[in-house]
C-alpha positions in Angstrom: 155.6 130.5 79.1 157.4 127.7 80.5 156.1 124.7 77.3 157.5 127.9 74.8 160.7 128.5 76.7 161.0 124.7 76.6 160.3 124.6 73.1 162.9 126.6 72.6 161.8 130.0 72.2 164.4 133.0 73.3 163.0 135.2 76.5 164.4 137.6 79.1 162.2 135.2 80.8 165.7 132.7 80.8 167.9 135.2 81.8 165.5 136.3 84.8 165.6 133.4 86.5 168.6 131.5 85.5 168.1 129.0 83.2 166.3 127.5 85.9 162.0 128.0 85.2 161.1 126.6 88.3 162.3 130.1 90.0 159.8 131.3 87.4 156.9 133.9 88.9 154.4 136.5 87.4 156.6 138.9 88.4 159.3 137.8 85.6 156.2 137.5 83.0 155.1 141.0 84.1 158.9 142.3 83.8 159.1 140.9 80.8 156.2 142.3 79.2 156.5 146.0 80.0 160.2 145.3 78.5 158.9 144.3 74.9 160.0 140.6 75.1 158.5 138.9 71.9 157.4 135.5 73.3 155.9 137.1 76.6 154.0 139.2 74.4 152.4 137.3 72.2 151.4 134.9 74.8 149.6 138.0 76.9 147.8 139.3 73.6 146.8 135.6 73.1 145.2 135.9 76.9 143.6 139.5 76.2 142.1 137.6 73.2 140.8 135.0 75.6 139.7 137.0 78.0 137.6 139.4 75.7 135.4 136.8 75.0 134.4 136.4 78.6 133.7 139.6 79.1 131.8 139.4 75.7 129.7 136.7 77.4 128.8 138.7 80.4 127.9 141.4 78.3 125.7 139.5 76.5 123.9 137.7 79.7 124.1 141.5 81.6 124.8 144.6 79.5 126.6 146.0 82.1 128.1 149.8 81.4 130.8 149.4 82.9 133.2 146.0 83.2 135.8 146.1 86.1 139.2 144.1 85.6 140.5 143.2 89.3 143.5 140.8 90.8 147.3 141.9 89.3 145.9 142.6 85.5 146.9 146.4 86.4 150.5 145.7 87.0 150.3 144.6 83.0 149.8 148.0 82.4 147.9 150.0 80.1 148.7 148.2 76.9 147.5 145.1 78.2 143.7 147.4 78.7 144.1 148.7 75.6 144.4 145.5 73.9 141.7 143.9 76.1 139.2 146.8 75.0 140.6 146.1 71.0 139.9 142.3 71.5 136.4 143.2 72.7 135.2 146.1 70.8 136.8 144.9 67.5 134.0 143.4 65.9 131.2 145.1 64.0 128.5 143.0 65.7 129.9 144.0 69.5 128.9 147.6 68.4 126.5 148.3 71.5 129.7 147.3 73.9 131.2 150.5 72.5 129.8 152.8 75.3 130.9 149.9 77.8 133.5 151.3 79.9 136.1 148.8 80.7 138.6 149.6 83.4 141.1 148.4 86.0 139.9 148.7 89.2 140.9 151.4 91.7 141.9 149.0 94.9 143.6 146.6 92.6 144.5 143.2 94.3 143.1 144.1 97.4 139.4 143.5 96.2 138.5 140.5 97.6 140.0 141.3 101.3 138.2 144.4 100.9 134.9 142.7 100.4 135.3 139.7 102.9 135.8 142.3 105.7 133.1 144.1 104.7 131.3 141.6 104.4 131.8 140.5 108.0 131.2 143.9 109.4 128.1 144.4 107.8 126.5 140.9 108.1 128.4 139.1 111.1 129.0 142.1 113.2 126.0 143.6 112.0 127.3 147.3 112.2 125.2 149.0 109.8 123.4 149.6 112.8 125.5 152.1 114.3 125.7 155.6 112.3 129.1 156.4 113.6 130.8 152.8 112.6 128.8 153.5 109.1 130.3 156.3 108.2 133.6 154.5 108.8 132.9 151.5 106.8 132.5 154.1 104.3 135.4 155.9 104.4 137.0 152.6 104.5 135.6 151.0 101.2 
């Protein structure tokens, strides 16, 4: 965003943070996204492209059915999945992928603390043991 805004392509992007794209964050590339802005655009659909061929790749090595997208990609709303799953899917040859699911996850940027502390309770602390602190952990995650 920055080299194109440099380049001297128009954004909100400039506007958002005052001429000044140090003060730049994804929160101003997110903004600008869900509010149509040309350059932002193109340069997520250029990442959804990317991206699909990753999750091509694992599909390939695991035919997984389903394919969970973690960290902030939710906040990019559903257009940004619905051009992911077009990037993927599009070609003829990717036609088994079609009954892949692919989603945004359900505890969003949270994931990875999520799975550290369960982690910790269920190998360090070795509380799988206990029926009572099980059921917890499950209500929990």
């Amino acid at each position: 965003t920055r080299r194109k805004i440099d380049g001297g392509s128009y954004s909100i992007i400039t506007e958002l943070c005052g001429s000044d794209l140090s003060r730049l964050d994804i929160e101003m590339v997110i903004y600008a996204f869900l509010h149509d802005d040309m350059m932002v655009c193109q340069i997520i659909k250029d990442m959804a492209s990317k991206l699909s061929f990753g999750i091509r790749n694992i599909f390939s090595m695991f035919h997984p059915q389903e394919v969970v997208i973690g960290g902030i990609a939710h906040r990019f709303g559903e257009r940004f999945l619905k051009m992911l799953v077009q990037y993927t899917k599009g070609s003829s040859y990717w036609e088994s992928l079609y009954e892949t699911k692919i989603r945004y996850t359900q505890i969003q940027e949270f994931g990875a603390n999520l799975g550290m502390a369960k982690y910790y309770l269920d190998s360090v602390m070795s509380l799988d043991r206990n029926e009572a602190v099980q059921k917890c952990t499950m209500t929990l995650f």
